[in-house]
C-alpha positions as CSV (number, residue, x, y, z in Angstrom):
1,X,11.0,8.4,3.9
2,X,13.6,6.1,2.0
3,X,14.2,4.0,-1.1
4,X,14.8,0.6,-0.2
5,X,17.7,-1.4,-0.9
6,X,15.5,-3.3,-4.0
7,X,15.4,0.2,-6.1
8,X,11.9,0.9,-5.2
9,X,11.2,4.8,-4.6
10,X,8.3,4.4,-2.1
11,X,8.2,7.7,-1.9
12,X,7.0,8.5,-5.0
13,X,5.2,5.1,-4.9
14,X,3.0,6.8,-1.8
15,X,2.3,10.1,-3.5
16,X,1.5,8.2,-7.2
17,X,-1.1,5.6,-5.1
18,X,-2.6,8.9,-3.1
19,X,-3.2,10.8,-5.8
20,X,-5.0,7.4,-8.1
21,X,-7.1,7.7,-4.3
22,X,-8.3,11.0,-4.6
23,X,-8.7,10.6,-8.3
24,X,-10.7,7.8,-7.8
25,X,-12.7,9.4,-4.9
26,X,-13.5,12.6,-6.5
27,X,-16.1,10.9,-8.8
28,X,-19.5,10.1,-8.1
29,X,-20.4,6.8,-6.0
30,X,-22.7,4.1,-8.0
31,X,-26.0,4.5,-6.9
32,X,-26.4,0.9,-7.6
33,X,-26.2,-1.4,-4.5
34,X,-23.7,-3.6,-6.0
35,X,-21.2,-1.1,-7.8
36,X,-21.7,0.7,-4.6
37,X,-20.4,-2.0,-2.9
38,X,-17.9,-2.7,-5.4
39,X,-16.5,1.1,-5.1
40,X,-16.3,0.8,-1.1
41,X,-14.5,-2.5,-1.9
42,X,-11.8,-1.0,-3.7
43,X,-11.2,2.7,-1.7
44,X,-10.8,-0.1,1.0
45,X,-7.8,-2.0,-1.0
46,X,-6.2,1.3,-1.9
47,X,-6.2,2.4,1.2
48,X,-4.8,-0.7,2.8
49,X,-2.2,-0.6,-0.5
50,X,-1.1,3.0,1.0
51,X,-1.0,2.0,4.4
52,X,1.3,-0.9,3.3
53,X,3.7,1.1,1.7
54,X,3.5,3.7,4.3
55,X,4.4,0.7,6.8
56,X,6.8,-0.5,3.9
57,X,8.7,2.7,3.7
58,X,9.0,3.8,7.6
59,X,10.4,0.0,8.0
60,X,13.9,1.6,6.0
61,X,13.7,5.0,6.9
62,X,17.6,5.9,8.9
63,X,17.5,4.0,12.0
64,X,14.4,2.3,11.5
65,X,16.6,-0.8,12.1
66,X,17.8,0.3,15.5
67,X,14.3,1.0,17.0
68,X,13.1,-2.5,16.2
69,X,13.6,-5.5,18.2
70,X,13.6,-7.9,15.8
71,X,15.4,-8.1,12.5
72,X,13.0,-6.7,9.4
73,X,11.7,-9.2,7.6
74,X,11.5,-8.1,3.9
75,X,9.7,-10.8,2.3
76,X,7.0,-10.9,4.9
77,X,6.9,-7.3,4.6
78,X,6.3,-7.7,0.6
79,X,3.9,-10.5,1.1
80,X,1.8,-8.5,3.6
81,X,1.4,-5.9,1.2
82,X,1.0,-8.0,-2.1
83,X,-1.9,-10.1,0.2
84,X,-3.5,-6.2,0.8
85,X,-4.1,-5.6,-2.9
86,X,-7.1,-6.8,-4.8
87,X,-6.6,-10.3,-6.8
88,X,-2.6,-10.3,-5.6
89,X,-1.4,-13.7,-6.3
90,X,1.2,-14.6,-3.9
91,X,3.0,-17.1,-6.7
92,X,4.1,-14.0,-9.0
């Protein structure tokens, strides 16, 4: 994939958020209803949080640009993945 122009490695940003995944998955699910709930809740937000850097990444792989027919917009592309993530505040 690519580092964007803003320093961020998003490769290594994809394989650190994987591996939290699988950490996170390999232990036992809460019996109880409501941390059971609470568990699906958040393999739900990581898994959106690696599809938005997935998306994130492919957006400024080498000719990424020319494929697209519209310019890319960066800051949406940041919000969109902020929004994904559980409690984001879009205000920094």
């Amino acid at each position: 994939m690519s580092q964007a122009s803003h320093g961020l490695d998003l490769d290594r940003l994809i394989v650190l958020a994987a591996d939290r995944y699988r950490q996170f998955t390999n232990t036992v699910a809460p019996d109880d209803a409501r941390d059971f709930t609470a568990y699906c809740t958040a393999c739900k937000a990581a898994i959106a949080h690696l599809d938005q850097l997935i998306r994130f990444a492919q957006a400024f792989e080498p000719g990424a640009a020319s494929n697209q027919s519209s310019p890319i917009d960066l800051d949406a592309l940041i919000s969109e993945a902020q929004a994904s993530l559980p409690n984001s505040h879009s205000g920094k």
